[in-house]
C-alpha positions as CSV (number, residue, x, y, z in Angstrom):
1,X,112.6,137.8,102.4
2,X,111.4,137.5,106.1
3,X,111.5,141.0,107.9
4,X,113.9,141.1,111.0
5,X,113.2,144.1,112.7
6,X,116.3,145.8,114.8
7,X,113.9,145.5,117.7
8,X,114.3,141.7,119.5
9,X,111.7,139.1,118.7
10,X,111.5,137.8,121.9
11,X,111.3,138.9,125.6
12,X,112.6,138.2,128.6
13,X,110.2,137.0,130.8
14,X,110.7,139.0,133.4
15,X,111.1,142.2,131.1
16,X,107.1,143.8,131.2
17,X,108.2,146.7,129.5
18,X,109.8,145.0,126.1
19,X,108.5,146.2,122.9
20,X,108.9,143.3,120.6
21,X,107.8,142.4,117.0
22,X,106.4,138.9,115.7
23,X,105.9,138.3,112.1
24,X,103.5,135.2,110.8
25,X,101.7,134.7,107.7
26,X,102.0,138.2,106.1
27,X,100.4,140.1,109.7
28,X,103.0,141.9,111.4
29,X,102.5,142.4,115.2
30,X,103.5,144.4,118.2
31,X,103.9,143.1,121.8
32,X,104.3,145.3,124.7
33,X,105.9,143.3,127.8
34,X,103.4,140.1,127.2
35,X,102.6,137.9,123.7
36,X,99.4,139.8,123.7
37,X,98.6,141.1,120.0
38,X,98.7,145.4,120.6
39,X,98.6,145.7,117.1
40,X,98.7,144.3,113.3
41,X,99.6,145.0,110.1
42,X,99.4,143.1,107.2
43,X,102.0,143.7,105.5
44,X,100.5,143.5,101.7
45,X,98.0,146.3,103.0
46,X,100.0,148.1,105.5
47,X,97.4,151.0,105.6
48,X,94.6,148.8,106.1
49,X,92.9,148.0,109.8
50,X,93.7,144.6,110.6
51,X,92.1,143.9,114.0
52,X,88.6,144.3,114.3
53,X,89.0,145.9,117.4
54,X,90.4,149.0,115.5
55,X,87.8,148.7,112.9
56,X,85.0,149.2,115.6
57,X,86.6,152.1,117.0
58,X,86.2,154.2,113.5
59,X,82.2,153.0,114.3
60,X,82.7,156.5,115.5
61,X,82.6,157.9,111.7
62,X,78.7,156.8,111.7
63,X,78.2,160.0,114.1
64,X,80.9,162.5,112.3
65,X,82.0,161.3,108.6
66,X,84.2,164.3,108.3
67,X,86.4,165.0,111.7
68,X,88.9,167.6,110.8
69,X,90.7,167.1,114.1
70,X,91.8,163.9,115.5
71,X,93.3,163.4,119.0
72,X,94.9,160.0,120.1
73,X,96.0,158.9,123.6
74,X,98.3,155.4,122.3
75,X,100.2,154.9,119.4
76,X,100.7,151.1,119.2
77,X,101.9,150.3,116.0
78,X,100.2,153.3,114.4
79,X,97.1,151.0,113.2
80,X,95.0,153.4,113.4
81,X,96.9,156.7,113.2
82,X,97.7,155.5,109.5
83,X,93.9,154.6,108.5
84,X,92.8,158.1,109.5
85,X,96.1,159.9,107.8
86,X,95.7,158.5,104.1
87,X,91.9,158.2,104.7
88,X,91.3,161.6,105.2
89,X,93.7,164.3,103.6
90,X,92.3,167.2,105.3
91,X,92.3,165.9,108.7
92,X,95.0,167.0,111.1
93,X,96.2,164.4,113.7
94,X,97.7,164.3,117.3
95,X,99.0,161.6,118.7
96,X,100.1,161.0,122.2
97,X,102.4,158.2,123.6
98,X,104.4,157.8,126.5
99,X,106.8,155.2,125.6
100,X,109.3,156.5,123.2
101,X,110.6,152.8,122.0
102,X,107.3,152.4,121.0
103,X,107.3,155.3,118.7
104,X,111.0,154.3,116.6
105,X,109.4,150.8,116.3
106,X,105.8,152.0,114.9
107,X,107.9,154.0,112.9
108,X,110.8,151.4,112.1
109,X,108.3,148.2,111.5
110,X,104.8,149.5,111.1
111,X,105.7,152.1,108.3
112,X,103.7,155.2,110.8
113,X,104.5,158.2,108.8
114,X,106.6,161.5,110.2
115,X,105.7,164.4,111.3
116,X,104.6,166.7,109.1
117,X,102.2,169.8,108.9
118,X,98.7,167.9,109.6
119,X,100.2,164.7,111.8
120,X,102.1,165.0,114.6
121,X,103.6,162.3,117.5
122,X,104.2,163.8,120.8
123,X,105.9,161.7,123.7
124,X,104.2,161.9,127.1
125,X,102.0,161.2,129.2
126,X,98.7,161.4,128.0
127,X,96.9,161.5,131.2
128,X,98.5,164.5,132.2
129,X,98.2,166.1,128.8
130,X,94.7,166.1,129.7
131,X,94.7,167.7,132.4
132,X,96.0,171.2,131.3
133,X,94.3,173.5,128.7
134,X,95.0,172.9,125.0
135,X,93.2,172.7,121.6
136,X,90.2,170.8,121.2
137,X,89.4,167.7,118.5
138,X,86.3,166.4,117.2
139,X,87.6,162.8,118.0
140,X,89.5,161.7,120.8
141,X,90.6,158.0,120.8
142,X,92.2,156.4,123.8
143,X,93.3,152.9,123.3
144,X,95.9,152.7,126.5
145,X,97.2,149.2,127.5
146,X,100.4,148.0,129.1
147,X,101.8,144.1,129.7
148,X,98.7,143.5,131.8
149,X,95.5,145.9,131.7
150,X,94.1,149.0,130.5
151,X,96.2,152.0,132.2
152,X,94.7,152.8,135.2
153,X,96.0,156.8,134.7
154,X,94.0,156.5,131.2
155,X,90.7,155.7,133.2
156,X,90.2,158.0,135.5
157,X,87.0,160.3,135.7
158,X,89.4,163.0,136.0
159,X,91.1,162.0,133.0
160,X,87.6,161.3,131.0
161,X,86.3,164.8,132.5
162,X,89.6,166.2,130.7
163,X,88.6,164.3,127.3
164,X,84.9,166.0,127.7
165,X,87.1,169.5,128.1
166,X,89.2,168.7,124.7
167,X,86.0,167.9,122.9
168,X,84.2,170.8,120.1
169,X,80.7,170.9,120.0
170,X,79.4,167.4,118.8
171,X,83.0,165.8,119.5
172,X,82.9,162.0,120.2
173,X,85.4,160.2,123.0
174,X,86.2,156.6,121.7
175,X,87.7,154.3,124.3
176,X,89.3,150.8,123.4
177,X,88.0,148.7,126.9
178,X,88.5,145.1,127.3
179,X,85.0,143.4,128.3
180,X,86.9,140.6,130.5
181,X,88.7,143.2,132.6
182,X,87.1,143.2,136.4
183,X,87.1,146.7,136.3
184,X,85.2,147.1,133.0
185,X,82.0,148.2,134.6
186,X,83.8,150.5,136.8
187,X,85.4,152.2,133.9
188,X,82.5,152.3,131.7
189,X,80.4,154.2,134.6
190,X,83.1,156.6,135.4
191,X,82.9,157.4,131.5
192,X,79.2,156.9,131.8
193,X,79.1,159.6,135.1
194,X,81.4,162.5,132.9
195,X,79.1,161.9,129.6
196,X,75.6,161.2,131.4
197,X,73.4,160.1,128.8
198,X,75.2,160.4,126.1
199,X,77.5,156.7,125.5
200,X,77.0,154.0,123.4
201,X,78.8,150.3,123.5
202,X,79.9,148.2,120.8
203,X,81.4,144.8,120.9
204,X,83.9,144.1,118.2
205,X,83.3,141.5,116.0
206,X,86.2,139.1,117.7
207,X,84.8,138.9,121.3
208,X,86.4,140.4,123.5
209,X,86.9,143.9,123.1
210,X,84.5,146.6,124.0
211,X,84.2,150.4,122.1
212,X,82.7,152.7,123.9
213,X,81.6,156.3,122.2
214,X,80.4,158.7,124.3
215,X,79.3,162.4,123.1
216,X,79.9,165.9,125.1
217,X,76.7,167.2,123.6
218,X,73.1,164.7,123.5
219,X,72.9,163.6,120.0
220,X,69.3,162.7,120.8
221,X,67.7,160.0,119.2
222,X,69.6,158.3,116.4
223,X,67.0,156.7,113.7
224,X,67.9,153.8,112.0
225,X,66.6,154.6,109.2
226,X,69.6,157.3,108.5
227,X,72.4,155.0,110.7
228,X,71.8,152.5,108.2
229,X,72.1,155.1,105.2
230,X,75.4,156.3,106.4
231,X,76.4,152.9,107.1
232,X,76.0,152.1,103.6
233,X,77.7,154.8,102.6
234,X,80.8,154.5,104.4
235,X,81.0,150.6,103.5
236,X,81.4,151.8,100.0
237,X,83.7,153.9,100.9
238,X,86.2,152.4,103.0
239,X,85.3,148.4,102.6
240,X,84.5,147.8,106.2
241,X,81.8,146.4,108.0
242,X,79.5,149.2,109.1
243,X,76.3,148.0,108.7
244,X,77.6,145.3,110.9
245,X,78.5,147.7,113.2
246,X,74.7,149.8,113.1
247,X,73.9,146.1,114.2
248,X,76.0,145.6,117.1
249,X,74.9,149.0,118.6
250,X,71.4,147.7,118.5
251,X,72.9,144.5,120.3
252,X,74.5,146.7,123.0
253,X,71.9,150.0,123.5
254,X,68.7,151.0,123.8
255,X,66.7,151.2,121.3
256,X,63.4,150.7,120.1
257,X,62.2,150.0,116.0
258,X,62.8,153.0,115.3
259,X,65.9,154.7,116.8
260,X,68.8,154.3,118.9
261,X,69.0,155.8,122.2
262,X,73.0,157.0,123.9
C-alpha cells in the first residue's frame, strides 16, 4: 500500500519553509520549501545511502575507518545519521538541526531512530552551537541547505574556525557544497583559510555536488598505494564505491604517481 505521510505532499508556493514528502518508485524523498530532492530513502533498504551525494561524504572513512565520535550540523531525512548508527555500533552520534518539523518527519517517514545512549537529536541552531565550548568529534559533517542555497550562518569562517575547535587530533570536517552555487569558491576558501593546507575536494558521482574534507592536523602525503588498500577494504565492507572515490580525489587534488597531496 502507498505510504501517506501525516506531513502534506505538496506546498504552497509561496510557503519556503514547508517540509513535505514525495514518494516514487520505491525512493522516498524530503523537500524543504522547494521540489529539490534534500534526501532519499529507498524504502526496501531504508538504511542504505541513496544519493550519491551522501555516499561521497563517508569518502571521509578512507582517512578514519573507525570514528568513535560523530557530530552533524543537518538532519534531513536522517540519510546519513542512520548509515553511521547501524554501521558502526560503537560510535556515538550528535546531531544538530534547527527545524524541529524536520525532526518528527525524519523520524515519522524516514524511520531515523530515537534517542538513546550513543545517538542523540538536538534542536538548534547549529551555527551558534559552534560557537561556544563543548565536546569534541572525530567527524564533523555539515550538510546545511534551506529552499534556496547553502546556509549562509553554516559558512562562515567563524563558523568553520568553530568546527576546527570541535575537532580531536586527526578529526576530519566534511561539508556538503553545491559546485553551481556563485559563492562556491568563496566558501571553499574561507574553509580553505581555517584548515590551510590541509582540504581535499571530491565531486560526487551525480554532478553537481561538491565534498569537501578538510583536516585540523596535516595528514601529509597520502600514497595511493595504501588509499587504494583501504578503499578496497571498505568496498567489501559496506558495498559502496570507494575506489571510485580514491579516483575522484585524484580528479580534484594534487597529486603526483605516487601520493595525494591536501
Amino acid at each position: 500500500m502507498r505510504f501517506l505521510p501525516k506531513w502534506r505532499l505538496r506546498k504552497p508556493a509561496e510557503d519556503a519553509q514547508t517540509v513535505y514528502v514525495s514518494e516514487k518508485f520505491g525512493v522516498r524523498s524530503l523537500h524543504i520549501g522547494s521540489d529539490t530532492v534534500q534526501s532519499a530513502m529507498r524504502i526496501s533498504r531504508p538504511n542504505d545511502l541513496e544519493l550519491s551525494y551522501t555516499r561521497s561524504m563517508m569518502g571521509c572513512l578512507l582517512f578514519n575507518p573507525e570514528p568513535r565520535t560523530v557530530l552533524m550540523v543537518g538532519l534531513g531525512g536522517g540519510s546519513v545519521a542512520k548509515f553511521v548508527y547501524h554501521r558502526f555500533p560503537e560510535t556515538r552520534i550528535r546531531v544538530l538541526e534547527i527545524d524541529p518539523k524536520v525532526v518528527v518527519i525524519a523520524r515519522q517517514c524516514f524511520l531515523v531512530p530515537e534517542d538513546d545512549e550513543r545517538f542523540r537529536i538536538s534542536v538548534g541552531d547549529g551555527a551558534e552551537y559552534m560557537t561556544q565550548a563543548g565536546a569534541a568529534a572525530d567527524l564533523i559533517m555539515v550538510d546545511g541547505y534551506d529552499a534556496e542555497s547553502h546556509v549562509a550562518e553554516l559558512a562562515t569562517r567563524e563558523f568553520y574556525a568553530g568546527c576546527r575547535s570541535r575537532l580531536t587530533p586527526g578529526g576530519v570536517l566534511v561539508v556538503n557544497l553545491w559546485g553551481g552555487d556563485r559563492q562556491f569558491q568563496d566558501m571553499l576558501k574561507r574553509i580553505e583559510s581555517v584548515f590551510p593546507d590541509s582540504t581535499l575536494c571530491l565531486a560526487a558521482r551525480k554532478p553537481g555536488n561538491i565534498i569537501v574534507f578538510a583536516f585540523r592536523d596535516p595528514p601529509g602525503p597520502l600514497r595511493w598505494e595504501a588509499l587504494d588498500q583501504r578503499a578496497a577494504e571498505l568496498h567489501q565492507r559496506f558495498d559502496m564505491e570507494f575506489p571510485l572515490f580514491v579516483e575522484g580525489l585524484k580528479a580534484m587534488n594534487r597529486c603526483d604517481g605516487a601520493c595525494l597531496y591536501p
